[in-house]
C-alpha positions in Angstrom: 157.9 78.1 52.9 156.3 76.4 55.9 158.7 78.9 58.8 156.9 82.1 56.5 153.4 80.3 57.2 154.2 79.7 60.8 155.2 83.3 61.3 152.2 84.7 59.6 149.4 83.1 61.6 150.7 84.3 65.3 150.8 87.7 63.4 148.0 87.6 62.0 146.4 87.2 65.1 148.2 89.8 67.1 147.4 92.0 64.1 143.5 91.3 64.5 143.8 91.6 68.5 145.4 95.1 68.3 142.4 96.4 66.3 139.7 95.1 68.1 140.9 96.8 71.1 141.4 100.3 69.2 137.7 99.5 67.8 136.3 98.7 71.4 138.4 101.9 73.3 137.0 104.3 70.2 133.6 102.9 71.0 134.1 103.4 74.5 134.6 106.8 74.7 132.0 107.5 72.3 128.8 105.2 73.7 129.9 106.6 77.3 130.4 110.3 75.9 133.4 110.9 77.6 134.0 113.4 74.9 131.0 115.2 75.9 131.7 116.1 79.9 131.1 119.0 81.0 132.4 120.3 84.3 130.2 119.8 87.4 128.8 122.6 89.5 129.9 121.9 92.7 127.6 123.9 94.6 124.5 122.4 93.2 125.5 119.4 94.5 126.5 120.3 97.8 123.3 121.9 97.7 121.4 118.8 96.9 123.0 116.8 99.3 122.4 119.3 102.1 118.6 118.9 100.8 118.5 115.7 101.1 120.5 115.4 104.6 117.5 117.8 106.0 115.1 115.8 104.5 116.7 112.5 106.3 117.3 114.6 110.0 113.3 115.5 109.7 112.3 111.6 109.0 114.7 110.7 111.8 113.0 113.3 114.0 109.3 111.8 113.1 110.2 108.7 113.4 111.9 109.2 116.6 108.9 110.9 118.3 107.3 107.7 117.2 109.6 105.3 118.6 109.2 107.1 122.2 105.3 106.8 122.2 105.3 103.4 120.9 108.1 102.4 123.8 105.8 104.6 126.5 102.8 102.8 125.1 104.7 99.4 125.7 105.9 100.1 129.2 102.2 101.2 129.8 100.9 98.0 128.9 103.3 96.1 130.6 102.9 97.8 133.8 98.8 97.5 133.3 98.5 101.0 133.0 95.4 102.6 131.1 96.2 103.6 127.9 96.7 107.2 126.7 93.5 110.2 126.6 93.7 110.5 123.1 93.4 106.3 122.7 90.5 106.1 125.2 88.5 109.0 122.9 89.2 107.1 119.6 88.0 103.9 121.1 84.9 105.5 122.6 83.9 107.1 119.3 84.7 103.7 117.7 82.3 101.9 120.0 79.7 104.9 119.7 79.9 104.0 115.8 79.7 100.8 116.2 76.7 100.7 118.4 74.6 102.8 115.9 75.4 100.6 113.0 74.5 97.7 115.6 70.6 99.3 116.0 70.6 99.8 112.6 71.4 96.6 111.8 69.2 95.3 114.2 66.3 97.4 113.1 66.7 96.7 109.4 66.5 92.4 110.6 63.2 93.1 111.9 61.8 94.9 109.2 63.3 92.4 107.5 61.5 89.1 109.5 58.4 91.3 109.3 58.2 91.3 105.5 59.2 87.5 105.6 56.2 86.8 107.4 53.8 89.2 105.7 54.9 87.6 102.8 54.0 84.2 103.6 51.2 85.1 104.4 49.9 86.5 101.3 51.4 83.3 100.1 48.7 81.5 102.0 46.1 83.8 101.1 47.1 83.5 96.9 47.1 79.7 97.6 43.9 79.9 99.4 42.1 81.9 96.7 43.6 79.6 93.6 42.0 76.5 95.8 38.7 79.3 95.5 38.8 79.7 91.8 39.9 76.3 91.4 37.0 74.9 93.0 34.2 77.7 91.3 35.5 77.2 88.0 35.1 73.0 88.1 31.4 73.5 89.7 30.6 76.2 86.4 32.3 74.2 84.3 32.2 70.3 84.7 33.7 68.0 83.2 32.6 66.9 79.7 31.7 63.9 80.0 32.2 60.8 77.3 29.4 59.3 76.2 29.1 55.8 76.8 28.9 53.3 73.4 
């Protein structure tokens, strides 16, 4: 009784082993659809890889042409030399900008300081004119007076 027990329980588990892995290959080939491939078109992708290597010579060539400028621009600045035309115009029509918005600026700071001190001086003339009123109202009206027991 006990060697029929022993030989059942290793079988058991071989048993159980063999169809989990028939369960997991069936549901392999069914969740990753090999059932469903179709033939590729071979052109199409040589045709999208050609694409693609055009697309990578063009950034290549761009970024070439901006390696070489940035080098010249380098071993001009090492050597002291002026920088390029098309540098010097940018930076003139920078400082032309610049130099507008700076009298702008400045203008709009004096119109600025010459409302501050318009306005306090109508500040002294409103203080000024409530001392006025101040003083004509006590001299029309005085004080009541209590009268004395």
């Amino acid at each position: 009784m006990e060697g029929e027990k022993k030989k059942k329980g290793p079988n058991a588990i071989l048993i159980m082993s063999v169809i989990i892995f028939v369960i997991g290959f069936g549901l392999g080939f069914y969740i990753w659809g090999y059932h469903k491939q179709k033939a590729q078109d071979y052109r199409e992708v040589l045709q999208e890889v050609s694409d693609y290597l055009v697309g990578l010579e063009k950034k290549n060539a761009q970024i070439s042409a901006k390696n070489k400028s940035l080098e010249d621009e380098v071993s001009m600045l090492i050597k002291g030399g002026k920088p390029a035309a098309g540098q010097t115009v940018d930076l003139q029509a920078q400082l032309a900008s610049l130099e507008r918005e700076n009298a702008f600026l400045r203008s709009t700071l004096n119109q600025n300081q010459a409302l501050v001190q318009e306005n306090n001086q109508l500040r002294s003339k409103v203080q000024a004119l409530e001392a006025q009123l101040g003083a004509m109202r006590s001299s029309v009206n005085p004080a009541p007076t209590m009268p004395q027991p």
